[in-house]
Phi, psi and omega in degrees: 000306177312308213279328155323292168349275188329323194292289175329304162318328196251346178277332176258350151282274194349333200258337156307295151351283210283336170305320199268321171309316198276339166282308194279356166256020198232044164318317173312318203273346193243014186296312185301127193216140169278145177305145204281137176055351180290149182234141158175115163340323199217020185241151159261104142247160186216182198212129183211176186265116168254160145274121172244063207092061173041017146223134177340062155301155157240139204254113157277131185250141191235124184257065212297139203288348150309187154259104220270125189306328170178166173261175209224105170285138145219102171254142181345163164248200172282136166078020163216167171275181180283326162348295158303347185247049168304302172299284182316332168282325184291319178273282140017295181290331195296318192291348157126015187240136174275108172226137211224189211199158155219142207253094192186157181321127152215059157283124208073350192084013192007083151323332173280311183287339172339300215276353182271324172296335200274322163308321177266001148308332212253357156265000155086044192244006191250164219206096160320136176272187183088335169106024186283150172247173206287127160277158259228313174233147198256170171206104175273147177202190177144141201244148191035208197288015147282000171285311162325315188299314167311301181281325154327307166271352166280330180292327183237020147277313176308301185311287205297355189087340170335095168271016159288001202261129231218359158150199156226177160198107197250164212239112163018056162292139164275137164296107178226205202303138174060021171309289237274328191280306179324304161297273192332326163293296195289349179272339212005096182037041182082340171287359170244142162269137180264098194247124171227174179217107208262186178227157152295165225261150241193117146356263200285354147252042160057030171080004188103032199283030154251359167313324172274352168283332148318287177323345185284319194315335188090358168250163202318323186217152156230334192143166201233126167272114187264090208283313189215163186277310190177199203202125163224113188069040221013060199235092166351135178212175195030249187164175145253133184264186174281339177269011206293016160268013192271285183066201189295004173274004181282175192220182154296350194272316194261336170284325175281025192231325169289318165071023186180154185241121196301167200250145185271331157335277189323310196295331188281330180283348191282324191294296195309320182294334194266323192281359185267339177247007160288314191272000158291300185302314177297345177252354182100352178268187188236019191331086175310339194266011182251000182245171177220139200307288162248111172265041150260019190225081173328321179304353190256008149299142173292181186299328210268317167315274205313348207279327172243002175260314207266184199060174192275333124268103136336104180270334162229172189247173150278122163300095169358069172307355178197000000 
């Protein structure tokens, strides 16, 4: 009777053990935490720990409540999170695109870590929580040196051969080494788009230095420069800054590093512009009224375009294609 007692005694602490073992061994799985305050109908975010070239990041994740048309990168800039490109990844996931961030240095645009994200997308090696699964077609993107940051990893997802990789979009990116070689991979001779939506040009975006690598590319549109808020009486008012893709997730840090407080005007147009071409590059369309055919010719712009390029005041400008 004792060595039954006994048998028993040790099959149900053992089972306990490997239960509690089994709790104290699953960090990954309890890792995911929801983003604080986000509210969306038809959206997720969370926040997880990821590994990445074998060292730990946290990964914010935007989840669409689908099945999602392609991932999307938008990353932070220097000397902010992700956090700050909140609004903005969140209008984006709503078009129906999985978009995710790393929570990390981006000084310089930190290239070693670029090409180590870009290498493990293009093995299909990063792993969406949620049970969602990785799509299939990629988009990089990201603001002032996560646009850099961007173009690193789209440059060496193109080097690995990746045939998802479906284009950019980048936020007043500062420019640093091999910016111009970077676009040029990921445009491969214009057949992917390369887009951006710039602020007027400024100390902290080094004056627009990203501009002549757009321009190299050869193609027809690259993006829209956001000039004035508006015009009263026809006398031009407020202006754009470099975080306005920040919007209401900027901080202090981000108004004294900038020297200007994003427009709420400016943010909703940055938005609107960014997520109608994210979600054509992630599916393959062409939504025309966001675009301009050739931009030295305005008529060959669309209705949406003209709506901040055209007339006799402007609110924006096209951003130099050659």
């Amino acid at each position: 009777m004792q060595i039954k007692f006994s048998r028993v005694a040790a099959a149900v602490t053992a089972a306990v053990g490997t239960l509690l073992a089994s709790v104290v061994a699953a960090p990954s799985a309890s890792a995911a935490t929801a983003c604080s305050g986000y509210s969306s109908a038809t959206t997720a975010c969370v926040i997880e720990s990821a590994s990445i070239g074998g060292t730990s990041y946290d990964v914010t994740w935007y989840l669409p409540t689908g099945t999602a048309s392609a991932l999307m990168l938008v990353q932070h800039g220097f000397s902010r999170s992700c956090a700050n490109q909140r609004g903005t990844s969140k209008a984006i996931a709503e078009k129906g695109v999985m978009v995710f961030c790393v929570d990390a240095d981006m000084t310089g645009g930190n290239p070693a870590l670029g090409a180590t994200l870009g290498d493990t997308l293009a093995a299909r090696a990063l792993t969406p929580p949620s049970g969602k699964a990785l799509p299939v077609n990629y988009v990089v993107g990201g603001h002032s040196a996560g646009g850099h940051f961007a173009s690193e990893v789209g440059a060496q997802i193109a080097a690995d051969g990746y045939g998802g990789l479906k284009g950019a979009i980048l936020f007043d990116a500062v420019a640093s080494s091999d910016f111009t070689a970077n676009l040029q991979a990921i445009s491969a001779g214009a057949t992917r788009p390369v887009l951006q939506i710039a602020a007027r040009p400024s100390v902290i975006n080094l004056f627009n230095n990203s501009f002549g690598a757009l321009a190299d590319l050869g193609a027809g549109f690259v993006g829209i420069q956001l000039v004035w808020t508006g015009y009263l009486s026809g006398t031009p008012y407020g202006g754009s800054c470099h975080i306005d893709s920040e919007g209401e997730n900027t901080d202090a840090l981000g108004v004294a590093g900038a020297l200007c407080s994003p427009s709420t005007t400016q943010t909703s147009r940055l938005r609107d512009f960014a997520s109608a071409w994210a979600k054509d590059l992630a599916t393959g369309t062409y939504t025309s009224s966001y675009y301009c055919a050739d931009a030295d010719v305005l008529t060959t712009c669309g209705t949406k375009a003209l709506t901040v390029l055209g007339g006799t005041l402007p609110y924006a400008a096209v951003i130099p294609n050659s």
